[in-house]
C-alpha positions in Angstrom: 0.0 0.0 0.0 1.4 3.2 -0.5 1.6 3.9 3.2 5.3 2.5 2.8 7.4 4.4 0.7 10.8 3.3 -0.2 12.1 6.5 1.6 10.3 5.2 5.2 11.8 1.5 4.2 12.9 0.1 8.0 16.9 -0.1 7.8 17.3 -1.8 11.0 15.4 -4.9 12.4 14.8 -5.5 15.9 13.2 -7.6 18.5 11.7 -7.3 22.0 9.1 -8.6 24.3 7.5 -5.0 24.8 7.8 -1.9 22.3 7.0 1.0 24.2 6.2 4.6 22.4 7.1 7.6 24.3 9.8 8.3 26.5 7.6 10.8 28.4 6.7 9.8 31.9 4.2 7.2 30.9 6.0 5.9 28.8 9.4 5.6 30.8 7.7 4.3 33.8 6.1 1.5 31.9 9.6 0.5 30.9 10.8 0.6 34.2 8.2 -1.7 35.3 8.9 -3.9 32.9 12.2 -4.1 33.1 11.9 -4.9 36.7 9.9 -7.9 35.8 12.4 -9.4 33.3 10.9 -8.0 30.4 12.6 -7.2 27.3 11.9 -3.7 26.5 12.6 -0.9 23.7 11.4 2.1 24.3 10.5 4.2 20.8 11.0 8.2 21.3 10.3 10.6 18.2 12.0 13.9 20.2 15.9 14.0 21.0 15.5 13.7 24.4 13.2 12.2 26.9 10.5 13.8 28.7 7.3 14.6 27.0 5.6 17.6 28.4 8.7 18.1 30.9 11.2 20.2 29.6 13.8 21.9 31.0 16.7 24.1 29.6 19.3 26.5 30.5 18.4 30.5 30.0 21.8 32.3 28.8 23.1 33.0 31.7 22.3 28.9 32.7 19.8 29.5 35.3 17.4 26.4 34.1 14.1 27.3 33.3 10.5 24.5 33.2 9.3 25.3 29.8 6.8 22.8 30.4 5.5 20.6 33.7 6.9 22.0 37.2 5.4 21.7 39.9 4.6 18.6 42.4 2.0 18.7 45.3 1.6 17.1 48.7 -0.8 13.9 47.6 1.2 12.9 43.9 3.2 10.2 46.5 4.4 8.8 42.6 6.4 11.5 41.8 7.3 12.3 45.6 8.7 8.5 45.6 10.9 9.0 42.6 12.0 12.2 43.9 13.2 10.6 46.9 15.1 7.7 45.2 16.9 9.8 42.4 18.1 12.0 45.1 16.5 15.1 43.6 16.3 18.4 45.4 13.2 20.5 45.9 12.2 23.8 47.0 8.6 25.5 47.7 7.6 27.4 45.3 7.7 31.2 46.5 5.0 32.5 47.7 6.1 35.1 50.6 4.0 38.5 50.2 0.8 40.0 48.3 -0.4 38.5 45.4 -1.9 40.8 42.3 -5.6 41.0 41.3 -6.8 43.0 37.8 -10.0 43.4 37.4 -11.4 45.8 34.9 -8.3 47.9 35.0 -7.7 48.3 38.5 -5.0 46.0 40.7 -5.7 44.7 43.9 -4.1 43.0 46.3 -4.7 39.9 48.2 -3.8 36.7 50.3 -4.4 33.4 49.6 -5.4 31.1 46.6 -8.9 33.2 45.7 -8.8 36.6 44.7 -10.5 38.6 48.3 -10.9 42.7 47.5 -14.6 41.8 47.5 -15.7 39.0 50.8 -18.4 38.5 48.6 -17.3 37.7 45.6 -14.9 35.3 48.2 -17.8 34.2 49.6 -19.4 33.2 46.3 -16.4 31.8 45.0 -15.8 29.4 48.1 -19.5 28.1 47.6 -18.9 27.3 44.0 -15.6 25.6 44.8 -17.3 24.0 47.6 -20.4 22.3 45.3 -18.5 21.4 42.5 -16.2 19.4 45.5 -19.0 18.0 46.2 -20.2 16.8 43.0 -17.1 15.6 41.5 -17.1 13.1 45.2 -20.3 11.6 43.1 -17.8 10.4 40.1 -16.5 7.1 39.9 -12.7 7.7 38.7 -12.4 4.4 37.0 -16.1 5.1 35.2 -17.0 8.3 34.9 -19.3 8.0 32.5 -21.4 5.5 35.2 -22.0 8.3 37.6 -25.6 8.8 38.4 -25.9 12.3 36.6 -23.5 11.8 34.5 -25.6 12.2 31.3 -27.0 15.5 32.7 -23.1 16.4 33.7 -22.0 15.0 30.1 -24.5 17.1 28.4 -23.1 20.9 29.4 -20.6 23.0 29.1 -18.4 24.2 32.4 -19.5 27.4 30.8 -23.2 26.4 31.1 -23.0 25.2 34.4 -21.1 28.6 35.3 -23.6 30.8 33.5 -27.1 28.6 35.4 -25.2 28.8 38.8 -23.3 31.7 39.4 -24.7 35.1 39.2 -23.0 37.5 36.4 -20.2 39.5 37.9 -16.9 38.9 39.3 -17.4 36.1 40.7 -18.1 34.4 37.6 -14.4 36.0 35.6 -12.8 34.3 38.5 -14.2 30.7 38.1 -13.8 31.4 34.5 -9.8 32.3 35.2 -9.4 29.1 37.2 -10.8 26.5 34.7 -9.0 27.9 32.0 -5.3 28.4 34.0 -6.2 24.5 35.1 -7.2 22.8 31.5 -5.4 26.0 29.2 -9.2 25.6 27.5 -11.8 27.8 27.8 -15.1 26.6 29.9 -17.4 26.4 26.9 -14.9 24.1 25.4 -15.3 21.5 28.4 -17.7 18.9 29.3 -18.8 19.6 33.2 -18.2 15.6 33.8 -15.0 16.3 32.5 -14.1 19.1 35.2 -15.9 17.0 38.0 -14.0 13.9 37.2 -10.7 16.1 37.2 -11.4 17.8 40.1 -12.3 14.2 42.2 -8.7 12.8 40.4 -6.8 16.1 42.1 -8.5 15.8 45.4 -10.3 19.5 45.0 -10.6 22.4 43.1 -8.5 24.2 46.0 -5.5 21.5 45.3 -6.1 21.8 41.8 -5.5 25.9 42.1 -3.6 26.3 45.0 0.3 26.6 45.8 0.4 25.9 49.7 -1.1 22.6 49.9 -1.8 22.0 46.4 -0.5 21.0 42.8 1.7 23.6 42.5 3.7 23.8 46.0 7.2 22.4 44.8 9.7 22.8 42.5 12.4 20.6 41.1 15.6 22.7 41.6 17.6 21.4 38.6 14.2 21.3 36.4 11.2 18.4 36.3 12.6 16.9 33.1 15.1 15.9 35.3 12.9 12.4 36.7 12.6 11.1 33.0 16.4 11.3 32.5 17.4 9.8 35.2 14.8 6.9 34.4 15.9 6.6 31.0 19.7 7.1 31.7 18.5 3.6 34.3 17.4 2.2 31.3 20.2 2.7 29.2 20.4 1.4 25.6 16.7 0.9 25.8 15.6 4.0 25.0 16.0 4.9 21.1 15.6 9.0 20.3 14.9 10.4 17.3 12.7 7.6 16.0 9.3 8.7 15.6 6.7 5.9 15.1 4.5 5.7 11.7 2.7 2.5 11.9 1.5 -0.7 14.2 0.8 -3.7 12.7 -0.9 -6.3 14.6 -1.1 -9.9 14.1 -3.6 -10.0 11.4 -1.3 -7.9 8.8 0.2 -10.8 6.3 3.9 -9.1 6.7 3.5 -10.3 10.3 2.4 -13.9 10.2 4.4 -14.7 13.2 1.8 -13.2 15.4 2.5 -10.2 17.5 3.4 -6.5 16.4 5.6 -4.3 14.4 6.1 -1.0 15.3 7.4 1.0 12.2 9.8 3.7 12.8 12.2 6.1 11.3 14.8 3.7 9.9 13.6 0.8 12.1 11.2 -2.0 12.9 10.5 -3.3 15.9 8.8 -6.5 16.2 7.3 -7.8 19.6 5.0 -9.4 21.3 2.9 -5.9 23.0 2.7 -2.3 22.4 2.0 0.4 24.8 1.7 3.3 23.1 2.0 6.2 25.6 1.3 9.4 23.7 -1.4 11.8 23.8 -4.3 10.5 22.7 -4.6 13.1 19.5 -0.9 11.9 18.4 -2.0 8.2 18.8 -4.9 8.7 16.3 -2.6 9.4 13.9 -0.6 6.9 13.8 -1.5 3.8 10.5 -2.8 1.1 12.1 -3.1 -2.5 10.4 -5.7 -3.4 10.8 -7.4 -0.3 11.6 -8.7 0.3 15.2 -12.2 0.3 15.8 -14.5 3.4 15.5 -15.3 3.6 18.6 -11.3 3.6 19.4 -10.5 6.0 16.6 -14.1 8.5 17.0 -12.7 8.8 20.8 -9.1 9.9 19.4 -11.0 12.3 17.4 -13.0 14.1 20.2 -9.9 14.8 22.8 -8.3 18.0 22.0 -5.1 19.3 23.7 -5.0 22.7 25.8 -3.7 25.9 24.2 -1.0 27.5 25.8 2.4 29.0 25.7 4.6 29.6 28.4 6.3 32.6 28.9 9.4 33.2 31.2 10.9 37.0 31.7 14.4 36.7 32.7 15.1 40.0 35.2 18.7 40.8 37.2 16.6 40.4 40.5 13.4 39.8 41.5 12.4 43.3 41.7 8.4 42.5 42.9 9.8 41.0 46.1 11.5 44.6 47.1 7.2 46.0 47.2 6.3 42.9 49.3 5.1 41.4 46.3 4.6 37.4 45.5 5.0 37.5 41.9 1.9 35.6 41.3 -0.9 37.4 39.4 -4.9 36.8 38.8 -6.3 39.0 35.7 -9.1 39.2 34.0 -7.5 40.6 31.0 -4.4 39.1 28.9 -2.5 37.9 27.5 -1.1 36.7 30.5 -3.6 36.4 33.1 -1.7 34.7 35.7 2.3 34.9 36.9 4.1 33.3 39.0 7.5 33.9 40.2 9.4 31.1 39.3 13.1 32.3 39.9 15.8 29.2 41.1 16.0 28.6 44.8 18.2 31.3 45.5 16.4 33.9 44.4 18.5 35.0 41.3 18.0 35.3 38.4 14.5 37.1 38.9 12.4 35.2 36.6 8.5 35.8 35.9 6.7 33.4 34.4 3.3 33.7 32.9 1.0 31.8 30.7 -0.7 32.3 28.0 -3.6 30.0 28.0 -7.1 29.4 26.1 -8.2 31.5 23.8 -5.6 34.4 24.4 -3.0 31.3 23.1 -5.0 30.7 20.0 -5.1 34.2 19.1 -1.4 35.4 20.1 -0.3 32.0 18.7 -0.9 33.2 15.2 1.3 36.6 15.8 4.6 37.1 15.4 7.2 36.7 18.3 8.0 40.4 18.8 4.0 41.1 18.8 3.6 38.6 21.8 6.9 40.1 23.6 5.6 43.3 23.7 2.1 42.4 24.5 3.4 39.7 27.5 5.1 43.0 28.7 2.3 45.2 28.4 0.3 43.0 30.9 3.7 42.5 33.3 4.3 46.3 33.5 0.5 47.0 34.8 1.2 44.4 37.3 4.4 45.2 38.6 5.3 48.8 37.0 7.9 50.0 34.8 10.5 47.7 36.1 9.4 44.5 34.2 9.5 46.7 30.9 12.8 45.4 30.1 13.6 41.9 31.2 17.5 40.8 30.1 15.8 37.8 28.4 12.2 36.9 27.1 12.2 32.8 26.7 8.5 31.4 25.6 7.7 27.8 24.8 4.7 27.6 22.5 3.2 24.1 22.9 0.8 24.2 20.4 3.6 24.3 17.7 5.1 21.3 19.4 5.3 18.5 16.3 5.0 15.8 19.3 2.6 17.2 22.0 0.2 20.0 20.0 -1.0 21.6 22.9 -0.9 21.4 26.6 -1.0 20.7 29.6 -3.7 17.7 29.0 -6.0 16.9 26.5 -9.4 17.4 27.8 -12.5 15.8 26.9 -15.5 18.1 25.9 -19.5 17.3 26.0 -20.6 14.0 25.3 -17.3 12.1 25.2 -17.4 10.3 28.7 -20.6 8.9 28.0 -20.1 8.1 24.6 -16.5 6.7 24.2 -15.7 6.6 27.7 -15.0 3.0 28.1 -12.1 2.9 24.7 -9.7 5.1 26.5 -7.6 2.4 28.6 -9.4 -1.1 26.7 -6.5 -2.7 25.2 -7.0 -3.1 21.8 -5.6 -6.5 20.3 -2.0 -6.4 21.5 -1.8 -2.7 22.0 -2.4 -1.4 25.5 -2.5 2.8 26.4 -0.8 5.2 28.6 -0.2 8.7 29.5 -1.7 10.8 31.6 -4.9 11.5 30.0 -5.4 7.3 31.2 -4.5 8.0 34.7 -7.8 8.2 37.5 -5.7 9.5 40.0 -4.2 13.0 39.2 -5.0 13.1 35.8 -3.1 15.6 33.4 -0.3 15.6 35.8 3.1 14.1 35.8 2.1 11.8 39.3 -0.9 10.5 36.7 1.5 10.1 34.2 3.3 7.9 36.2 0.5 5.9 37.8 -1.0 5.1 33.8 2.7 3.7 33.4 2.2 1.3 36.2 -1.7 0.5 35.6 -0.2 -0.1 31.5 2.9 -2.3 32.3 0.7 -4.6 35.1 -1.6 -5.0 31.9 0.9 -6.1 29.8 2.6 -8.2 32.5 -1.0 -9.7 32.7 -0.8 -10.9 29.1 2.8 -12.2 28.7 3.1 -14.1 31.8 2.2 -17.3 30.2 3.8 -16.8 27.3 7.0 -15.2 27.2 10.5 -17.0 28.4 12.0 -13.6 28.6 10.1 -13.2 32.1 11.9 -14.5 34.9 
């Protein structure tokens, strides 16, 4: 078929028990696994390095900077495990001082994780928090789609719930502001199952959105990408870069009579025995697949969008904000950046500023030219924190939207209708391929502990299947 052209003819053969694609997280820890079960592994990366949605490099002057995943929070015990093995050093993410509210062009300040100029737009705020808490307790986290309301819940927007619920104002910008800065989507873009199910696999809202106690508390201090390189270095050999995946045969395909799979890579096959392809799910839909994956596989593939975003850093001598008492972190209602964090290294220099650009504002400023979005990321830093942030030594964005192998962050997110509907294809094995990443996970999904745990759920799978049949296990 003309799927194989003689320029994508495989130039290497090669043979393992387990082909694993993605060197992510996911992917990474269901090599591990493996591994540790006396399972051959290969482990198929299209990227030079390992990492996924972690990604970590050096600003001129070498001060490392996230460009993508971050932060860990008190309940991700995954990630707080592997933290503890490697050795790696953490530091709590600053948070001393006032933080920043804009709101229809004036700045406020304020304590805490919610906005609190106005008690009662607090007030209101803490009640919605508190019944959408409540709600998402009602959603199974293996089974969403078998909650009791879930067909009323799978049948709205966030933005519909939010426009039914809360009353217009304030208090309705700042719900808006938090689902966006958690999924970088906007709420009519999100089934409410969706956000309840997300919230229960977090804990809470508050975790979800808060620093102290929640998902963003601590910081890696040589950079999150950090965990994936030292699981791959572990690894060794094991992990190929540089060889992105085209096709996956299974059994059926009459090049593969032997039974099993090939996975067809730049200049390689693979042939095994399992697959775990641990990608996001709009990557893995387009991979070829022979034969071709059910519908209701493929329609679910179709219907799970990644978040917008780009993240923004502002390199500064010092972190100027901290001399007004300030935090660094920011809550607007107007962009391009509506929220900041300070995100300068442990010892406080470098000052770095980082903000995102998420939603909508990405979609639009994604389609501008670099100087455009500089000045217009500076713009918004200036009203927040004056003059001084005007000129920043270096301006370092990472767009992930433009990002061949991830197009989008942080998570793909599943809009109205697709928990109910295709709900039940997003971890079934199909045939000899099983999936992971941490749009699988139940248990902090979108986030690099959820990552892991879909790496664990995927290899115990696979484990599951070979344990009669390969010699390879010891």
């Amino acid at each position: 078929m003309g799927f194989f052209s003689p320029e994508r003819a495989p130039l290497e053969q090669r043979h393992a028990d387990v082909v694993v694609v993605g060197a992510g997280l996911a992917g990474l820890m269901t090599a591990r696994q493996l591994v540790a079960a006396g399972v051959d592994v290969l482990v198929v990366e299209a990227r030079d390095r390992v990492g996924g949605r972690t990604y970590t490099k050096a600003s001129s002057d070498g001060t490392l900077i996230d460009m993508g995943g971050q932060w860990i929070g008190p309940t991700q015990q995954r990630i707080a495990a592997l933290t503890q093995e490697f050795g790696l050093a953490t530091f709590p993410t600053y948070v001393e001082g006032q933080n920043i509210e804009y709101h229809e062009g004036e700045r406020f300040l304020y304590s805490g994780a919610i906005p609190m100029h106005d008690p009662l737009v607090t007030m209101q705020s803490i009640e919605a928090m508190l019944e959408i808490n409540i709600m998402a307790q009602e959603v199974p986290l293996d089974a969403p789609w078998s909650a009791e309301n879930a067909l009323v819940w799978d049948s709205q927007t966030v933005e519909t719930w939010i426009q039914t619920h809360i009353e217009e104002g304030p208090t309705r910008t700042w719900i808006r502001l938090a689902v966006a800065s958690v999924f970088a989507a906007e709420p009519r873009d999100i089934s409410f199952l969706h956000l309840l199910f997300y919230v229960h696999s977090g804990g809470s809202f508050n975790e979800l959105i808060s620093v102290t106690r929640g998902a963003q508390e601590t910081r890696f201090r040589e950079g999150a990408q950090q965990v994936s390189q030292r699981m791959a270095a572990a690894l060794g050999e094991r992990v190929l870069l540089q060889k992105p995946v085209y096709a996956i045969l299974q059994e059926e395909h009459e090049g593969n009579k032997e039974g099993g799979v090939q996975v067809i890579c730049e200049g390689l096959v693979v042939s095994a025995q399992r697959v775990v392809i641990a990608i996001p799910p709009t990557l893995a839909g387009r991979l070829h697949y022979e034969p071709q994956l059910p519908g209701h596989r493929d329609q679910l593939t179709q219907r799970m969008p990644m978040g917008s975003i780009i993240k923004v850093h502002c390199v500064y001598d010092r972190p100027f904000w901290r001399d007004a008492g300030l935090s660094g972190q920011v809550a607007s209602d107007s962009g391009p950046v509506c929220v900041t964090f300070d995100n300068s290294p442990e010892g406080g220099t470098p000052g770095v500023l980082m903000g995102f650009i998420d939603g909508d504002e990405a979609r639009f400023w994604s389609r501008k030219s670099l100087e455009e979005r500089r000045t217009a990321v500076l713009d918004c830093l200036v009203r927040y924190f004056g003059e001084q942030a005007r000129t920043p030594r270096e301006y370092i964005e990472q767009n992930w939207g433009e990002e061949a192998y991830s197009r989008g962050c942080y998570v793909a997110y599943l809009p109205p209708g697709v928990w109910t509907s295709y709900g039940e294809a997003l971890r079934g094995p199909i045939g000899r391929i099983h999936w992971a990443g941490t749009e699988t996970a139940t248990v902090w999904n979108g986030y690099m502990d959820g990552a892991l745990q879909s790496g664990e759920r995927a290899a115990a799978e696979v484990l599951a299947a070979l344990s009669p049949k390969s010699e390879h296990i010891a």
